[in-house]
PDB file of N, CA, C, O and CB in Angstrom:
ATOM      1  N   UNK A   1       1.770 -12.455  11.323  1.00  0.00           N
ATOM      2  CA  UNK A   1       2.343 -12.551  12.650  1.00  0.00           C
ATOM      3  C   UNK A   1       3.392 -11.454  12.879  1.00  0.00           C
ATOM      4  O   UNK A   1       4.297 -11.740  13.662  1.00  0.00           O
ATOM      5  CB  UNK A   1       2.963 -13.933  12.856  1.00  0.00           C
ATOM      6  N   UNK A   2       3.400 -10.360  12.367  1.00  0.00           N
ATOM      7  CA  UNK A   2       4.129  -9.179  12.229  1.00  0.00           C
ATOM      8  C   UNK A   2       3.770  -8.051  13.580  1.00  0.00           C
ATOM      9  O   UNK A   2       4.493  -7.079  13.796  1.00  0.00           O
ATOM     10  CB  UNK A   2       3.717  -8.573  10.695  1.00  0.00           C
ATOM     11  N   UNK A   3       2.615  -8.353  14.365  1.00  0.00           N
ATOM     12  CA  UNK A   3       2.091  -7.772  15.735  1.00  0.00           C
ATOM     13  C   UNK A   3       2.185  -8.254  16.532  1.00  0.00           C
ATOM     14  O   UNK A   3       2.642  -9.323  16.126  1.00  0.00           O
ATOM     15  CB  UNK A   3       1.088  -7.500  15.968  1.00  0.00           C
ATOM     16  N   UNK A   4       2.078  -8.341  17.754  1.00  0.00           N
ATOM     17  CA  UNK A   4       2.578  -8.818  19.173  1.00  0.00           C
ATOM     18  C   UNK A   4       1.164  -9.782  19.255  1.00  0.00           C
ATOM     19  O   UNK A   4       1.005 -10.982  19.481  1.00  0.00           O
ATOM     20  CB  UNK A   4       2.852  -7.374  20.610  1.00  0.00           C
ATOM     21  N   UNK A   5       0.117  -8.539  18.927  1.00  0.00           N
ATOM     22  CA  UNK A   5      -0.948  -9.533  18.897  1.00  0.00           C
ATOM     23  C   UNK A   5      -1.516 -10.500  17.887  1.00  0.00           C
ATOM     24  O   UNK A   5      -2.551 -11.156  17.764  1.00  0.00           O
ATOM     25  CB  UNK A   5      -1.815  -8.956  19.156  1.00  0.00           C
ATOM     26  N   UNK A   6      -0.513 -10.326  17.285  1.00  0.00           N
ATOM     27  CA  UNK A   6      -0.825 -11.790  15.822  1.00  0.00           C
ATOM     28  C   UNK A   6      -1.853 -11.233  14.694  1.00  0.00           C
ATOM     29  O   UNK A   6      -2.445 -11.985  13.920  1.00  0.00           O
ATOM     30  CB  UNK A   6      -1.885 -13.593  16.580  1.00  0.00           C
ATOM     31  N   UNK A   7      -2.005  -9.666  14.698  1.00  0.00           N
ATOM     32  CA  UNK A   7      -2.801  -9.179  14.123  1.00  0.00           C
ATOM     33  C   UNK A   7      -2.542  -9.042  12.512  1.00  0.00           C
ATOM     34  O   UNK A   7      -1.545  -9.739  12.318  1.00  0.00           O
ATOM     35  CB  UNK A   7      -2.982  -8.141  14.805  1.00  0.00           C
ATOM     36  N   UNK A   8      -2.907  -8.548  11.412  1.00  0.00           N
ATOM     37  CA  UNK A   8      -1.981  -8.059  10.910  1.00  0.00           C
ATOM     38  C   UNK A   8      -1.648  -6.428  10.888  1.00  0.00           C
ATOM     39  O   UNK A   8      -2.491  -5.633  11.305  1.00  0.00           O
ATOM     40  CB  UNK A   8      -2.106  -8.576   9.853  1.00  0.00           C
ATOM     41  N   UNK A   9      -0.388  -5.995  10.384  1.00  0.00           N
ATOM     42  CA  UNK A   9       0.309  -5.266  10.626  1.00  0.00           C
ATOM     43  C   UNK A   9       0.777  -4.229   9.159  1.00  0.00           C
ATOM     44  O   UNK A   9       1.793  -4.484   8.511  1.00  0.00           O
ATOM     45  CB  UNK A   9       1.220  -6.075  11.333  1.00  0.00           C
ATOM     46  N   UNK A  10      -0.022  -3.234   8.866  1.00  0.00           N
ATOM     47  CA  UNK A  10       0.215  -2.560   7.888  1.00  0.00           C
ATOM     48  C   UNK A  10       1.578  -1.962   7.992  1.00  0.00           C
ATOM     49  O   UNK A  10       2.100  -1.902   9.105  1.00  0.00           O
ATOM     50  CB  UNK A  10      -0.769  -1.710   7.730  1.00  0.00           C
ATOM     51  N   UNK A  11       2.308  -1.439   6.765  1.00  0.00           N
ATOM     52  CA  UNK A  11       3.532  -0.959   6.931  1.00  0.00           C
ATOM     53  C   UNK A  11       3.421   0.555   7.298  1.00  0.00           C
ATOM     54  O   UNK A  11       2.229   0.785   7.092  1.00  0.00           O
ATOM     55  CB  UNK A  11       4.331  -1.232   5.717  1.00  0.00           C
ATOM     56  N   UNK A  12       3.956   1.632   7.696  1.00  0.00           N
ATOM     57  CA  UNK A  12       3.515   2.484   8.176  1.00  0.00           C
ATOM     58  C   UNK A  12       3.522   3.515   6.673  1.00  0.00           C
ATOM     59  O   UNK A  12       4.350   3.207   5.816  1.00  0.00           O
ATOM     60  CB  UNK A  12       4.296   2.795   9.530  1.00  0.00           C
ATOM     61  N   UNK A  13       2.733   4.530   6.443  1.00  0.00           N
ATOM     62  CA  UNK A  13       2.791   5.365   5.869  1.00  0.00           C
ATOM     63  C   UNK A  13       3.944   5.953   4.637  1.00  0.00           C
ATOM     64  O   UNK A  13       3.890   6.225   3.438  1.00  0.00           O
ATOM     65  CB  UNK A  13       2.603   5.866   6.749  1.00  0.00           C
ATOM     66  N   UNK A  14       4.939   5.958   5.677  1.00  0.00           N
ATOM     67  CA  UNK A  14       5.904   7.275   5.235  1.00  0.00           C
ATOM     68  C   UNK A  14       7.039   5.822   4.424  1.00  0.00           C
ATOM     69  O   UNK A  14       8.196   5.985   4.037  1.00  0.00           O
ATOM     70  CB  UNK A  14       6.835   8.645   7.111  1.00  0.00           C
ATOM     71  N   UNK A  15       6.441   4.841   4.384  1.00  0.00           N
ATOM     72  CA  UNK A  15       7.283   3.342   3.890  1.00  0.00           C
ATOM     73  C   UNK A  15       6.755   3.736   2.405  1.00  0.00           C
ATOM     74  O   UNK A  15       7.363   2.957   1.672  1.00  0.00           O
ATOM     75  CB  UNK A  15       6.635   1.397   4.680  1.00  0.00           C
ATOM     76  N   UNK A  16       6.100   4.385   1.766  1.00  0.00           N
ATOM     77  CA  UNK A  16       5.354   4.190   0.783  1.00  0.00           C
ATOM     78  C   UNK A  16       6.094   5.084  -0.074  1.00  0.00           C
ATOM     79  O   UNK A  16       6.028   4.741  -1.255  1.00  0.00           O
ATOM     80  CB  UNK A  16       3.921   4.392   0.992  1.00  0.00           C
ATOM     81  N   UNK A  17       6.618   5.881   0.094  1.00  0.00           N
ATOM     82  CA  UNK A  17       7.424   7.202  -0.474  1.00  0.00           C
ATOM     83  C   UNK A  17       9.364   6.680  -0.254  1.00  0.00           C
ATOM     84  O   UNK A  17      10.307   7.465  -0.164  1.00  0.00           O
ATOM     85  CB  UNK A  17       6.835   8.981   0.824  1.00  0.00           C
ATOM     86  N   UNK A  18       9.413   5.412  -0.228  1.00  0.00           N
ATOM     87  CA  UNK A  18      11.108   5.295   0.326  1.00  0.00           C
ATOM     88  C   UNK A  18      11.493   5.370  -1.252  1.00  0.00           C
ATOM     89  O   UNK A  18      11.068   4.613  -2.125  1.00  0.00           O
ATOM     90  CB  UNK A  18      11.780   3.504   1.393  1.00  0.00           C
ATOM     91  N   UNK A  19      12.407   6.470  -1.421  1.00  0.00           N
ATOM     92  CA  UNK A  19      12.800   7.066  -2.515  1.00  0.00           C
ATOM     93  C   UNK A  19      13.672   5.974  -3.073  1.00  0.00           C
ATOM     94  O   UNK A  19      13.457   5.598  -4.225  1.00  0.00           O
ATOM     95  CB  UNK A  19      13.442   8.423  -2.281  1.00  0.00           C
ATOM     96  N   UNK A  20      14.779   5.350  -2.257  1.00  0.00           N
ATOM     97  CA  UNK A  20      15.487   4.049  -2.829  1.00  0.00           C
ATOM     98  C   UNK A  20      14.528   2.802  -3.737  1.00  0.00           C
ATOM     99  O   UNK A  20      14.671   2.121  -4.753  1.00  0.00           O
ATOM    100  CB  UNK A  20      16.134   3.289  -1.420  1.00  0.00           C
ATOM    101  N   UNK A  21      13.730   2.963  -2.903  1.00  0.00           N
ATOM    102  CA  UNK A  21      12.574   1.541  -3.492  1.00  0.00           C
ATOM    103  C   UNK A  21      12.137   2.191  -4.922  1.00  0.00           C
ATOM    104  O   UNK A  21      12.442   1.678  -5.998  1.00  0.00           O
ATOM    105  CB  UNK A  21      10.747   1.195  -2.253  1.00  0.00           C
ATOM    106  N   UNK A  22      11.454   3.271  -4.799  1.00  0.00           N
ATOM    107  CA  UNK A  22      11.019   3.663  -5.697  1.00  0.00           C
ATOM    108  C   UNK A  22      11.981   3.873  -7.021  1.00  0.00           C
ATOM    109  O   UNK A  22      11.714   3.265  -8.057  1.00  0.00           O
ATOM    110  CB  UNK A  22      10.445   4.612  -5.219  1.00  0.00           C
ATOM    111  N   UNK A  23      12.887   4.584  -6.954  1.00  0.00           N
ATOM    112  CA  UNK A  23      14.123   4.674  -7.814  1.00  0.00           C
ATOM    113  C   UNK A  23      14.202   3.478  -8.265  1.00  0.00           C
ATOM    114  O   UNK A  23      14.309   3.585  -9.487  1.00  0.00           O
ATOM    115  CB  UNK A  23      15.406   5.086  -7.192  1.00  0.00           C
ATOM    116  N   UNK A  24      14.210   2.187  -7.909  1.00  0.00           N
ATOM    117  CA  UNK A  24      14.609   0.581  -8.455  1.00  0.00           C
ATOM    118  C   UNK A  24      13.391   0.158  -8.567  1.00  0.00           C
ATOM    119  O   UNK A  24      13.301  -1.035  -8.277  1.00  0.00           O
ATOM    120  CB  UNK A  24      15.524  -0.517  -7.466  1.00  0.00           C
ATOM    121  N   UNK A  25      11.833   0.942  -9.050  1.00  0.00           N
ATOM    122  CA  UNK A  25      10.775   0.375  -9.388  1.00  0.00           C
ATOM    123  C   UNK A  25       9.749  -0.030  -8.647  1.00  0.00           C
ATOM    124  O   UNK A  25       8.938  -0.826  -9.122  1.00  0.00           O
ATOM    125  CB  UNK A  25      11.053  -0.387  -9.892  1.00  0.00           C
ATOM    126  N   UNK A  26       9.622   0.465  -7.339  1.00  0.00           N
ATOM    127  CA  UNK A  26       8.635  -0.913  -6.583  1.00  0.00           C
ATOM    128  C   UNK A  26       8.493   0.625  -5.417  1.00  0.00           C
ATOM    129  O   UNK A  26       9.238   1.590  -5.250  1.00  0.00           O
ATOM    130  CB  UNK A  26       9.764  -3.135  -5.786  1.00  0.00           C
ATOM    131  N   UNK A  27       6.844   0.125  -4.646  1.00  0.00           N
ATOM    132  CA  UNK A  27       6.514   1.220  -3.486  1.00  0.00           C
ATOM    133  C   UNK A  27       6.190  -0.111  -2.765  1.00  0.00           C
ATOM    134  O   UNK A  27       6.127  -1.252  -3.222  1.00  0.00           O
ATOM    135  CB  UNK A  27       5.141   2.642  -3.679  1.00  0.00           C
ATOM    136  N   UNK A  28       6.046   0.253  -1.787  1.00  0.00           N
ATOM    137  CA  UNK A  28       5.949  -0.014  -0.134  1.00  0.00           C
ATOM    138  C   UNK A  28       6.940  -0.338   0.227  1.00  0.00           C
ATOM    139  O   UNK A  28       7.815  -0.445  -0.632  1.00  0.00           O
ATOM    140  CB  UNK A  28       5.102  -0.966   0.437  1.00  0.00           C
ATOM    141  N   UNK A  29       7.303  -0.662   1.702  1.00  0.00           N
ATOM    142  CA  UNK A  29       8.244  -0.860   2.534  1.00  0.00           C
ATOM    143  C   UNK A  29       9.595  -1.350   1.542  1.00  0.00           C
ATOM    144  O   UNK A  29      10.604  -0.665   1.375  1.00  0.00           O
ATOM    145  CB  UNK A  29       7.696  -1.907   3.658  1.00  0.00           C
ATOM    146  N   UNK A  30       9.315  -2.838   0.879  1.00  0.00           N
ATOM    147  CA  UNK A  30       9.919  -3.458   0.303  1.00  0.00           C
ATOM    148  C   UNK A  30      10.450  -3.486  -0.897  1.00  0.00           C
ATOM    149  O   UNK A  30      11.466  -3.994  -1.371  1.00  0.00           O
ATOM    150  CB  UNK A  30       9.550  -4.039   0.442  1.00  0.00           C
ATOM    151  N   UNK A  31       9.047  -2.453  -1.562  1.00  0.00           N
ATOM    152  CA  UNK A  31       9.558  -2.375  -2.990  1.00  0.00           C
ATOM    153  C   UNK A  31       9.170  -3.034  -3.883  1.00  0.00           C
ATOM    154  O   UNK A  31       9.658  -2.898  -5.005  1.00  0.00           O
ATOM    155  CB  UNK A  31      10.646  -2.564  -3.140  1.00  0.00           C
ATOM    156  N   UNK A  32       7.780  -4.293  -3.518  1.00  0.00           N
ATOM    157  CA  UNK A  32       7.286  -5.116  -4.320  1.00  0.00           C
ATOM    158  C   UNK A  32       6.146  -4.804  -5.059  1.00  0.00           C
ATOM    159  O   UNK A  32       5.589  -5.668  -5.737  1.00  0.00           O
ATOM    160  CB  UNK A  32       7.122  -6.074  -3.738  1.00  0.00           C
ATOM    161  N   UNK A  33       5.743  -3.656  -4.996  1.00  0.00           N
ATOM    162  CA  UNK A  33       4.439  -3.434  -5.981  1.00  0.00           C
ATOM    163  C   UNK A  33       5.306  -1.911  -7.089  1.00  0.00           C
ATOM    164  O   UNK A  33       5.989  -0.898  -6.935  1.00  0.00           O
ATOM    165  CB  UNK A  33       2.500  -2.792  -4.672  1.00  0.00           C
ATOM    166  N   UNK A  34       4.690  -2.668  -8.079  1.00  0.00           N
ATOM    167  CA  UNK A  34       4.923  -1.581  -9.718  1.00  0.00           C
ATOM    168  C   UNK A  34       4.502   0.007  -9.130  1.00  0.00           C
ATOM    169  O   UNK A  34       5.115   1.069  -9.243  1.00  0.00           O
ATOM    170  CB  UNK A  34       3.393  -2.143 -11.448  1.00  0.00           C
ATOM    171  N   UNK A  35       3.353  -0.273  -8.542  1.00  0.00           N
ATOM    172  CA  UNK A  35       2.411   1.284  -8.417  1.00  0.00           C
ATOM    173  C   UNK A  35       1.217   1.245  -7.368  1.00  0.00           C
ATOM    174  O   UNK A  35       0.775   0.184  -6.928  1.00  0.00           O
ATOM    175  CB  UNK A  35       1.568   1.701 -10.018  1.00  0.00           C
ATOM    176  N   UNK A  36       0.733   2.500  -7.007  1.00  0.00           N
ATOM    177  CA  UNK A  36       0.397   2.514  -6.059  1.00  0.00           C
ATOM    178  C   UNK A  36      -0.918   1.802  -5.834  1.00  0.00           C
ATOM    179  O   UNK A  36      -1.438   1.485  -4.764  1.00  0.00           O
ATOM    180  CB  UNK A  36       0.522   3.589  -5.791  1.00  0.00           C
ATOM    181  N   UNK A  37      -1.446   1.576  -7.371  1.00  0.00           N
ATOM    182  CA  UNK A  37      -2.874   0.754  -7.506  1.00  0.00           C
ATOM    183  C   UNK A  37      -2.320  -0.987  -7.165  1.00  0.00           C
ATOM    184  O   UNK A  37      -3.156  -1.848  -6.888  1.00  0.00           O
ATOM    185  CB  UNK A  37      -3.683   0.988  -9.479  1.00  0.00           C
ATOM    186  N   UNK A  38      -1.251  -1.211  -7.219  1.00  0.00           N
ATOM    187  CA  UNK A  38      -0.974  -2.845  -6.948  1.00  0.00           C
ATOM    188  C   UNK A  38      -0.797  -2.389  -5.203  1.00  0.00           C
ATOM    189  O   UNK A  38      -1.309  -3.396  -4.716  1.00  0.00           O
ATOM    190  CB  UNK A  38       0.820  -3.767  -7.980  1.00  0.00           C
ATOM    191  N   UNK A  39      -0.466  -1.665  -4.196  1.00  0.00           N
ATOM    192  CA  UNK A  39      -0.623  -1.359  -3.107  1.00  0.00           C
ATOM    193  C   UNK A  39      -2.010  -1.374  -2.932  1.00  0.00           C
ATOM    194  O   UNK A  39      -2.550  -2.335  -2.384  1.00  0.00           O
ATOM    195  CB  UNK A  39      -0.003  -0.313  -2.831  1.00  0.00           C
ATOM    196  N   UNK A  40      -2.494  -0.641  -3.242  1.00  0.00           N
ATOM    197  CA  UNK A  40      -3.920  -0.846  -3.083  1.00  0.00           C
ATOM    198  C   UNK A  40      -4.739  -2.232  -3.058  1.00  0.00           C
ATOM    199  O   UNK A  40      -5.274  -2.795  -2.103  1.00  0.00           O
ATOM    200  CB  UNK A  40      -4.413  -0.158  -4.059  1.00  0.00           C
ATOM    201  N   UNK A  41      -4.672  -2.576  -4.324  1.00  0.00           N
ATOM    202  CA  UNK A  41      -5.012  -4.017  -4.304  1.00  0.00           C
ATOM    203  C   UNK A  41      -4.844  -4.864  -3.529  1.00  0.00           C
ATOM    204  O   UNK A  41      -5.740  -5.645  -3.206  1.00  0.00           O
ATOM    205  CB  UNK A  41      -4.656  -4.533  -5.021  1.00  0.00           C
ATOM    206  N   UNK A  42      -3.606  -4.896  -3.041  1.00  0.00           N
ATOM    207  CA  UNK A  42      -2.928  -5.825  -2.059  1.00  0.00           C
ATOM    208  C   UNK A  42      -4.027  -5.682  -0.963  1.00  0.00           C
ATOM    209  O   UNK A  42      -4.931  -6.512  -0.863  1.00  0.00           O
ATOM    210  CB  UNK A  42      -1.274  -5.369  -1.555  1.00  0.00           C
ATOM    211  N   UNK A  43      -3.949  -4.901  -0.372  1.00  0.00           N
ATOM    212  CA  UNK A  43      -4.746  -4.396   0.822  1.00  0.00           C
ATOM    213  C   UNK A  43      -6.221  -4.526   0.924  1.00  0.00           C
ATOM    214  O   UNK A  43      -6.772  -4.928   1.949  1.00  0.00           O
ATOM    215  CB  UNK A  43      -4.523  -3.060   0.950  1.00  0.00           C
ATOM    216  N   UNK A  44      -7.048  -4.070  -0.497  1.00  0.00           N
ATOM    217  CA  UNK A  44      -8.090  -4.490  -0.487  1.00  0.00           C
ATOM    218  C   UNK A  44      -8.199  -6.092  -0.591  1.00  0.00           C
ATOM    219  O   UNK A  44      -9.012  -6.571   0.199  1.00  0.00           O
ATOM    220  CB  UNK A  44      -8.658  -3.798  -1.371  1.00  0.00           C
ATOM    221  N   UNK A  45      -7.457  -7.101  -1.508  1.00  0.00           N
ATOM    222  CA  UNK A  45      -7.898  -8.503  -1.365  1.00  0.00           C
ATOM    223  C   UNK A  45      -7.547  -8.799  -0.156  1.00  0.00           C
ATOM    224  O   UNK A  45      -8.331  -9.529   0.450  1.00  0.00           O
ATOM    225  CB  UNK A  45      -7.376  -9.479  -2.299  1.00  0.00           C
ATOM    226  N   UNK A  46      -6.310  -8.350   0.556  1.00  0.00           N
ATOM    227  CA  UNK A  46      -5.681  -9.287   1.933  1.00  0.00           C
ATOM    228  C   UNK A  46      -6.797  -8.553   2.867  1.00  0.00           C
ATOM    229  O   UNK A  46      -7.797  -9.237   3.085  1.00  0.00           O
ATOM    230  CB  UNK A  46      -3.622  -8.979   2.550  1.00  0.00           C
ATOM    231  N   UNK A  47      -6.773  -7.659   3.268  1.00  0.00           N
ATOM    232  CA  UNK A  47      -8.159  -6.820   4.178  1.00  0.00           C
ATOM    233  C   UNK A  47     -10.091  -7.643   3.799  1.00  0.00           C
ATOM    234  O   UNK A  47     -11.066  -7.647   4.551  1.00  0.00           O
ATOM    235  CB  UNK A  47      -8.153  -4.569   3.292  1.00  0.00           C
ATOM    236  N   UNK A  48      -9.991  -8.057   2.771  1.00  0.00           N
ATOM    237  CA  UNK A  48     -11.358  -8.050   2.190  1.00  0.00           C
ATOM    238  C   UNK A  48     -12.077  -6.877   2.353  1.00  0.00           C
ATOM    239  O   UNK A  48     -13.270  -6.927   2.654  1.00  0.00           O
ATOM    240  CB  UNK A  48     -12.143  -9.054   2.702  1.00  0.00           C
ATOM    241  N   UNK A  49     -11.347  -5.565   2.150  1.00  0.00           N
ATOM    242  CA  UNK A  49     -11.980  -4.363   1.787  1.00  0.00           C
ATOM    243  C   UNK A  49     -13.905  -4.026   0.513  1.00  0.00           C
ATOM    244  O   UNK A  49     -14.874  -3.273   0.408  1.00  0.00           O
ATOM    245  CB  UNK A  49     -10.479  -3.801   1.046  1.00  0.00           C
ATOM    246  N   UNK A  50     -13.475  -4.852   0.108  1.00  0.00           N
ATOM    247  CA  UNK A  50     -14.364  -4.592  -1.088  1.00  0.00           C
ATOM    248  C   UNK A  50     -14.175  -3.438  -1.594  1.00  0.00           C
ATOM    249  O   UNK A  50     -15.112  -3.101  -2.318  1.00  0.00           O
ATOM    250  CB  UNK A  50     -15.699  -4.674  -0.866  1.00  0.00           C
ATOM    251  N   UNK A  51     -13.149  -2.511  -1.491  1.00  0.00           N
ATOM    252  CA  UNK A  51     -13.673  -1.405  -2.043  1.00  0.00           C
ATOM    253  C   UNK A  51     -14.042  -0.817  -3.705  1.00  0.00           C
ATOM    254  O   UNK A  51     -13.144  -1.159  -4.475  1.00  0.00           O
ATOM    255  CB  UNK A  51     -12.888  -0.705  -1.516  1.00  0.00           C
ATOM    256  N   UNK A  52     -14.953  -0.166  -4.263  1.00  0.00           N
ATOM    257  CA  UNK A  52     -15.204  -0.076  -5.806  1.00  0.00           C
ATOM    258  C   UNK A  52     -13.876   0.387  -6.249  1.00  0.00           C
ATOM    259  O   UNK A  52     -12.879   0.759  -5.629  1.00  0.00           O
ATOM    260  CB  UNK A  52     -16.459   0.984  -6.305  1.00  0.00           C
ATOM    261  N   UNK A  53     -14.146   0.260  -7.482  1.00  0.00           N
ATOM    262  CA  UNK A  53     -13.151   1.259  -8.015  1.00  0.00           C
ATOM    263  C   UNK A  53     -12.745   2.527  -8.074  1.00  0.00           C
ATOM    264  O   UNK A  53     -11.565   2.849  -8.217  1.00  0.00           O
ATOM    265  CB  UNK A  53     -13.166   1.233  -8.786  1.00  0.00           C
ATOM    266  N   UNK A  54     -13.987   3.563  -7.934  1.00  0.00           N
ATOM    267  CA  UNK A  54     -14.244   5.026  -7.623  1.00  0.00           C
ATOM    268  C   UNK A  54     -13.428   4.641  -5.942  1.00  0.00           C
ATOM    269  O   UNK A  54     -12.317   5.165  -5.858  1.00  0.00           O
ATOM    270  CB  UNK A  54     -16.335   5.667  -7.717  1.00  0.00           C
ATOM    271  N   UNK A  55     -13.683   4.152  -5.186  1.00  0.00           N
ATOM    272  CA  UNK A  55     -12.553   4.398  -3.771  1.00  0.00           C
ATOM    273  C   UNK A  55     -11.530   3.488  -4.069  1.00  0.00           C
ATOM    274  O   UNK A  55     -11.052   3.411  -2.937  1.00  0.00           O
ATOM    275  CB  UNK A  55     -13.171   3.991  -2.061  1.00  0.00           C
ATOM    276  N   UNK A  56     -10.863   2.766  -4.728  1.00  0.00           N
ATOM    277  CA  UNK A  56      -9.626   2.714  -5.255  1.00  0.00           C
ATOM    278  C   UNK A  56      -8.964   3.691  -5.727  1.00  0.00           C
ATOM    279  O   UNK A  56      -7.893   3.867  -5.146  1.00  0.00           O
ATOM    280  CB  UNK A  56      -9.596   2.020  -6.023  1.00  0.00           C
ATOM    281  N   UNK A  57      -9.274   4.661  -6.873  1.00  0.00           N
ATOM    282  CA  UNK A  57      -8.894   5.799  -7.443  1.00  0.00           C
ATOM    283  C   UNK A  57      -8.755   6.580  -6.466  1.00  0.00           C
ATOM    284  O   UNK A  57      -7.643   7.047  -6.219  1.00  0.00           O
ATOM    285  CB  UNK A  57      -9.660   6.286  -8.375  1.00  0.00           C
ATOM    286  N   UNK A  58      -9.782   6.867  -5.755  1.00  0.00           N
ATOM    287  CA  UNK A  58      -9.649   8.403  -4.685  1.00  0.00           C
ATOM    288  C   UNK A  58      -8.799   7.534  -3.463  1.00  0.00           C
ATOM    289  O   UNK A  58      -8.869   8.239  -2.456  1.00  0.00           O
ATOM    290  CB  UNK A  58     -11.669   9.310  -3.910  1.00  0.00           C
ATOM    291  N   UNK A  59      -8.274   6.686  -3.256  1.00  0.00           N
ATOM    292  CA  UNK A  59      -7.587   6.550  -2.193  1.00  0.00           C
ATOM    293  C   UNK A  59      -6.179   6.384  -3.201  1.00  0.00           C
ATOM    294  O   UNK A  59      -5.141   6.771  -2.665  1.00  0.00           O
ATOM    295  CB  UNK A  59      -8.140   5.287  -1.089  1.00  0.00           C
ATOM    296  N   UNK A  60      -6.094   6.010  -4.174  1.00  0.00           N
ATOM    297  CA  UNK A  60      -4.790   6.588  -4.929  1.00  0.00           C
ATOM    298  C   UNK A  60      -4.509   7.989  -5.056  1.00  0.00           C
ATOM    299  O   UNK A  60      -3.357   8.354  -4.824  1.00  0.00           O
ATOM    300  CB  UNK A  60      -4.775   6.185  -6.260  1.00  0.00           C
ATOM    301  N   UNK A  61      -5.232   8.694  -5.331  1.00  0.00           N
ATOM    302  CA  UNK A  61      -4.954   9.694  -5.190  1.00  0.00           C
ATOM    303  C   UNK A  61      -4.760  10.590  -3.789  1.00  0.00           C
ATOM    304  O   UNK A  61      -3.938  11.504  -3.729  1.00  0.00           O
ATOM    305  CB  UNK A  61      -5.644   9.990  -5.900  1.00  0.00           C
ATOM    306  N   UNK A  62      -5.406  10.306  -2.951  1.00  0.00           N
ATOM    307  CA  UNK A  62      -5.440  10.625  -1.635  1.00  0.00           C
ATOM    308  C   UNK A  62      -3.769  10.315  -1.320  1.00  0.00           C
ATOM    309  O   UNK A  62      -3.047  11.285  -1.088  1.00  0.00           O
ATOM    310  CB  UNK A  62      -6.660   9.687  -0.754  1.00  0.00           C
ATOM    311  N   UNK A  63      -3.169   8.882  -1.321  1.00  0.00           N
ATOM    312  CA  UNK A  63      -2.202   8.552  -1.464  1.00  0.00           C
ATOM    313  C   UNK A  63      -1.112   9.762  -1.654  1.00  0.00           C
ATOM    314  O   UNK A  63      -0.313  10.224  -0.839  1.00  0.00           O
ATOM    315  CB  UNK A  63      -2.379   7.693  -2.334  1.00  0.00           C
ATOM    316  N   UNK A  64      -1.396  10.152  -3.193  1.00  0.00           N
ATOM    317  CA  UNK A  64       0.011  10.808  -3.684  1.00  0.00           C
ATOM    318  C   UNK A  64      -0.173  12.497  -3.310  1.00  0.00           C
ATOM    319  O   UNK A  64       0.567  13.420  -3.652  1.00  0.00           O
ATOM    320  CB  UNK A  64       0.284  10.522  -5.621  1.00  0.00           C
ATOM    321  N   UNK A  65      -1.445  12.546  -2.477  1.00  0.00           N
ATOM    322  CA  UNK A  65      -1.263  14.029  -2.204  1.00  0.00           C
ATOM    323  C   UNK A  65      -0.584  14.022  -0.508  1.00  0.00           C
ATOM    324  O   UNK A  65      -0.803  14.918   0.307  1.00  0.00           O
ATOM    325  CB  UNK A  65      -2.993  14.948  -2.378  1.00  0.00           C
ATOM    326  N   UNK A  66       0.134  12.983  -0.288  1.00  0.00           N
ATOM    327  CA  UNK A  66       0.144  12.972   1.225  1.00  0.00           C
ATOM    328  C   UNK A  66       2.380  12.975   0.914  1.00  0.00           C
ATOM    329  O   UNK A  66       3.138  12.968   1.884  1.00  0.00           O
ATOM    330  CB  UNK A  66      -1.059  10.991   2.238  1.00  0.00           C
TER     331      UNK A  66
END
């Protein structure tokens, strides 16, 4: 319930790189995932992405070239 339209609501991008969070261990907005593959995850189970593992990896990496 984080959208007007009750949608859900990814954190934006540039949340993923917050140097404070990261410094004390944790990426996204909040700071609650170890690394960028527990971001990932998140997203693929809450999304029901399915995605393999070969597009897990390349969207990690895609990730850290941004």
């Amino acid at each position: 319930m984080r959208s007007p339209d009750g949608r859900y609501r990814t954190a934006p991008l540039r949340a993923l790189w917050d140097m404070d969070k990261i410094h004390k261990g944790g990426f996204y907005h909040d700071g609650r995932f170890a690394t960028l593959g527990d971001v990932v995850k998140h997203y693929d189970g809450h999304l029901r992405l399915d995605l393999t593992e070969q597009e897990k990896s390349n969207l990690i990496e895609y990730l850290k070239s941004i």
